[in-house]
N, C-alpha and C positions, 0 to 999 in steps of 0.2 A: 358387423358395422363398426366403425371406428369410433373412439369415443370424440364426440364437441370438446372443443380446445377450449370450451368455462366451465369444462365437466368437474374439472379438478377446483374450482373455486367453492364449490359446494362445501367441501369441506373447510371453507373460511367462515370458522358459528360465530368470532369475537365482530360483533357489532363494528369496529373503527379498522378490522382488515381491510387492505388496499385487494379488493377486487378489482379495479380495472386502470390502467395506468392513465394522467394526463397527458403523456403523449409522447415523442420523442420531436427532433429538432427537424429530421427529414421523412416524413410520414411511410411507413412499409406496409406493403400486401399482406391482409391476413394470413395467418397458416393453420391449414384446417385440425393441423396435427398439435401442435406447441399453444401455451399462455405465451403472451407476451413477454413475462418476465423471464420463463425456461428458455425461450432466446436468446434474452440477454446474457443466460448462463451460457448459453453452447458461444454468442460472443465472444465472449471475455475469456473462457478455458480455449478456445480457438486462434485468443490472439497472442502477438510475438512477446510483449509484453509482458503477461501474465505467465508466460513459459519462462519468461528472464527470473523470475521470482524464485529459479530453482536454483540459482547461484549467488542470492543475492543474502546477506547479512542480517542473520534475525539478531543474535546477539554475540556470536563469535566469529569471526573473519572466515571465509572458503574452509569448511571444515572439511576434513579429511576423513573424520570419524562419519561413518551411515549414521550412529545412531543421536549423533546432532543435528538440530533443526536448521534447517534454512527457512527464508520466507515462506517460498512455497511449503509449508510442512504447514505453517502458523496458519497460513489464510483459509488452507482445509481444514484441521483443526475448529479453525472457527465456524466454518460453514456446517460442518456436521453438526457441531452444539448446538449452532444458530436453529438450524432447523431443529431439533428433540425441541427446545421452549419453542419454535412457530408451532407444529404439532401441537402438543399439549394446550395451549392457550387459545386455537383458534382460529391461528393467524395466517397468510399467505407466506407458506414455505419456500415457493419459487422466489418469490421476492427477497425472502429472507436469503437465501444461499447464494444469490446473485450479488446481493449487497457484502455479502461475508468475501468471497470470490474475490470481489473488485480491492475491496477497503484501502489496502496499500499499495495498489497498481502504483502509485507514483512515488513507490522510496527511491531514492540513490543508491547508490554503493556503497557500501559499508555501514550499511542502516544508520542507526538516528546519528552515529556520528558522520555517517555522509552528508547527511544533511547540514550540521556544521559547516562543515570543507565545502559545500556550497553558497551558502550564508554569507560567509568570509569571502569568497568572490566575488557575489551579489555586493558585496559593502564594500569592496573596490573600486566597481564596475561604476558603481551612485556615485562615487566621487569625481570620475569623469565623463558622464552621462547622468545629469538629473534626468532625465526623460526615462531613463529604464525602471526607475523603484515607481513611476506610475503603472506600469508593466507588468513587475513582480517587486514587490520590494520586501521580500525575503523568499526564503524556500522550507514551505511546509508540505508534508509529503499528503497529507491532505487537500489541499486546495491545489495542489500540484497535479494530485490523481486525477479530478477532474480535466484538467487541461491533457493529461493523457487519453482518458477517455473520448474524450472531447472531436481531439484534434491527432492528436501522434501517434495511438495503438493502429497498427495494423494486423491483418488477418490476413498473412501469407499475400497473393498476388493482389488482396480488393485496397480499394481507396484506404489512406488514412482516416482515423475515428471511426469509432463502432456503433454511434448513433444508439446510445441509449435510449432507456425510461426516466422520464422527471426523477420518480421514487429512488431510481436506482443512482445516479447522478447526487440528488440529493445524501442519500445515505452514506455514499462515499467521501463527500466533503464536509459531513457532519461526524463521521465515524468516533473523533478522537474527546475525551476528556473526562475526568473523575471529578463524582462527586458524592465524598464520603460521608457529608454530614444529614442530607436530603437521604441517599441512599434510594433514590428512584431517577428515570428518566421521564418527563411527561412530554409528549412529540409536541413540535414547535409549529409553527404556522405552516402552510397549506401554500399560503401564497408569496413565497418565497423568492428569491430572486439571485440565482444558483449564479447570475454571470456579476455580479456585485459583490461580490466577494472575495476577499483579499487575504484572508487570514483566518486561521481560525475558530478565532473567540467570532467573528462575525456569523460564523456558519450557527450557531446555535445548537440546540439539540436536531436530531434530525425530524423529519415530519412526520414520521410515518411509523407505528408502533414496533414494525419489521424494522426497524431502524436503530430503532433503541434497541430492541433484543442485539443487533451483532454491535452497537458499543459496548453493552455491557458484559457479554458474551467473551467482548474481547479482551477485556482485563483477565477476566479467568481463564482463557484459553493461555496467555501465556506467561503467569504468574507460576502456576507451575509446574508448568514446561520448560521454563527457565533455569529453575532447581534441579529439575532432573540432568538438564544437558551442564549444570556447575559443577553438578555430582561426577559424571560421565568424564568432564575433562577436568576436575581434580582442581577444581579453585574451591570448594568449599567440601566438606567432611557431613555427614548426617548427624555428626556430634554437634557441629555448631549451630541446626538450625532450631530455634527457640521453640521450646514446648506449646506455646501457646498459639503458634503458626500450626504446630502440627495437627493439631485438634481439628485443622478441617483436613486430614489427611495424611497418611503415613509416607503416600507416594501421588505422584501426578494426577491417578485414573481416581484416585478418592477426591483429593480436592477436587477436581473437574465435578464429578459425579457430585457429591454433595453440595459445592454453591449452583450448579446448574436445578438441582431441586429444590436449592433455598428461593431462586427465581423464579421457576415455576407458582409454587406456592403463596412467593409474595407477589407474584403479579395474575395470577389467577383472577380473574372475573372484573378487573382494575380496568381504567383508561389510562395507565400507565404500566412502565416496567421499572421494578422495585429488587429488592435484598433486606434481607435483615440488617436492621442496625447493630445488630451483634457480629454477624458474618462479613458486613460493610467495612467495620473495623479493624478486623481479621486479614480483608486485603490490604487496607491500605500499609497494618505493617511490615505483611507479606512485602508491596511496594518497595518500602522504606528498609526492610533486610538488602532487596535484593539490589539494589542503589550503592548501597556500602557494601556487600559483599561479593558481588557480581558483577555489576555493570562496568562500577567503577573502581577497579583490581584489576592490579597491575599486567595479568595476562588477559584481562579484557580487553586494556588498552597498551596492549604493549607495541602494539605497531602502528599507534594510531598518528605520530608525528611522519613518518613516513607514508603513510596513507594519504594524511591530508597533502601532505606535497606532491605527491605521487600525482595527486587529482588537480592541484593547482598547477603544476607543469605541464600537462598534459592539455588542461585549457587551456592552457598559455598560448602550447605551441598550435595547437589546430586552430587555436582565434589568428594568427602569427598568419599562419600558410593561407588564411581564407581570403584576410583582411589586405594583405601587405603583397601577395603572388596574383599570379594568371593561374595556380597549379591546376586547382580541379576545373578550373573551364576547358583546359586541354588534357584533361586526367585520360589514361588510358589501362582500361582496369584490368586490360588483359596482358599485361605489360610485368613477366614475375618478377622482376626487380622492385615493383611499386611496393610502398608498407602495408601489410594490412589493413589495419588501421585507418588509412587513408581510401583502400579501398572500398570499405565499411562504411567511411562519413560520405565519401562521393556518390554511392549509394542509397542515402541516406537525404541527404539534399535532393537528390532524384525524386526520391519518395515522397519526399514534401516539397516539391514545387509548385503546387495550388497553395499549400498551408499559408508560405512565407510569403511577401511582397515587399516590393521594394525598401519600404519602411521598416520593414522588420528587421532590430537589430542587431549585426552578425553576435554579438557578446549572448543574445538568447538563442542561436541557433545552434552555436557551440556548446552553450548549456543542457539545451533539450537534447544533445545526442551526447554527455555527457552522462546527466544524469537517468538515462537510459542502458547505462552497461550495467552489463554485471558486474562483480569484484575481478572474478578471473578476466575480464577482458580489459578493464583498467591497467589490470598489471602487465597484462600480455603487451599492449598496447605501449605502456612506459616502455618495459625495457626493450620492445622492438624498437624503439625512439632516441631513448635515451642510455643502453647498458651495452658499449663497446664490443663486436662481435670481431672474432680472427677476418683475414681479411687473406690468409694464406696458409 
């Protein structure tokens, strides 16, 4: 006999685990087989989105190198830790690794500094259109993931949006921010209001303790992972990293392993999730190293002015051809002469023809399949566009 799809909650002993979800937005047929939330994982790993995460910028541009991280590397990374503290403490695991899974569904290209080179268009865009910064009036890759999940992740041939869980919706617009002096997270309201939200000091902590475990989970997942991949491409030396970082670890699999049990132990039998005030202190200089020694170094950001144009041209020109042409109402994608590129957003408009309406402004239509590439396919895209090819 097959096991009951709440068989697996049994194992949820912490009193405030989310046993069973508030709901999603378009109600689905039980599954005799799955929880609710291990859905949202097979979702989310199933969608096109979440696959882009394999080329997209954790903290070094299209690495070449295997043994540096991309997104996708980060978000499992987190998902696996996330669940070891769901385990130990209690908590619903599915929930947890679904929320881990999702967190950054909605970065840009070239991670947090795409997010920038989006910003700066968004702050364009406001100048000649007040109506758009009611809309979005900036681009946080968290409140952004939401609206991916939402409305733009597709799952190969089905509709756009993956119709999540409240829990899980919630967790991903709440994912982001430190705080070192507290050194806990205690889950926020219940009764929340996921489509009111614009930024994300609004999102608060998330609701839900599965929640808190993959923010805090998510500092140390890639604190140092960071270091490792600075070591690997040679912007920092194991001589320069200060002994007193080192202390929670010689190498990545220590640190991880050691603040993941400093969490365990201080969020044990709690209605929150916690850290030692000693260990607490510990990341945030870890942070604060890797700020000045990494982030922001000179081969971090050595292409980062051509990046940002890269990405600003590139709006330019597709808002250009949308705004200003007939092109894609008479596109013919079967046509080899056409750009890629082109063939890509025509498809793409296809696929969100229910999303968009009339009203919707072309300057966010061009955005959302902007900040949906990857790195390689921005560049692919530029110089199919713009980089002179023989012509004989």
């Amino acid at each position: 006999m097959y096991r009951n799809q709440y068989d697996e909650y049994k194992c949820c002993t912490h009193p405030l685990a989310a046993i069973k979800t508030k709901g999603r937005k378009e109600k689905l047929e039980s599954d005799d087989f799955r929880t609710d939330f291990q859905r949202d994982i097979h979702r989310i790993i199933y969608s096109q989105a979440f696959r882009r995460l394999r080329h997209k910028t954790q903290v070094f541009y299209f690495p070449q190198n295997d043994h540096i991280s991309t997104r996708l590397d980060h978000v499992n990374f987190v998902a696996q830790a996330s669940r070891t503290v769901a385990r130990c403490l209690g908590l619903n695991e599915d929930l947890t690794e679904a929320i881990a899974l999702a967190h950054d569904i909605g970065h840009a290209p070239f991670g947090h500094q795409g997010e920038n080179f989006l910003n700066a268009i968004i702050e364009k865009i406001c100048k000649h259109n007040s109506d758009f910064k009611r809309i979005m009036p900036g681009f946080e890759h968290e409140v952004y993931g939401l609206r991916v999940v939402d409305k733009l992740a597709k799952r190969d041939r089905a509709k756009p949006g993956l119709n999540l869980t409240w829990e899980v919706r919630d967790g991903i617009i709440s994912h982001c921010g430190e705080d070192f002096e507290k050194c806990k997270l205690e889950p926020g309201p219940l009764d929340k209001d996921l489509k009111a939200i614009h930024n994300k000091d609004q999102a608060g902590n998330p609701a839900t303790l599965e929640g808190c475990v993959v923010r805090m989970v998510d500092k140390i997942a890639y604190l140092g992972k960071d270091i490792e991949d600075a070591l690997e491409a040679r912007v920092i030396t194991v001589e320069e990293i200060p002994d007193r970082i080192a202390k929670l670890g010689t190498n990545n699999g220590e640190m991880v392993g050691n603040l993941i049990e400093d969490v365990i132990r201080s969020s044990y039998g709690k209605d929150y999730i916690a850290i030692s005030h000693q260990n607490g202190g510990l990341m945030h200089e870890v942070i604060d190293f890797n700020n000045k020694y990494i982030y922001k170094t000179e081969k971090a950001e050595k292409y980062k002015s051509q990046a940002s144009k890269s990405t600003q041209l590139l709006f330019d020109s597709l808002l250009n051809k949308l705004q200003h042409t007939e092109y894609f109402k008479n596109f013919n994608p079967q046509n080899p002469d056409e750009y890629n590129v082109y063939k890509q957003f025509c498809k793409f408009l296809d696929d969100m023809s229910n999303i968009y309406d009339e009203d919707t402004p072309d300057e966010l239509v061009v955005l959302d399949f902007v900040a949906g590439m990857t790195d390689t396919f921005l560049l692919r895209s530029f110089e199919e566009l713009f980089v002179p090819k023989p012509i004989v």
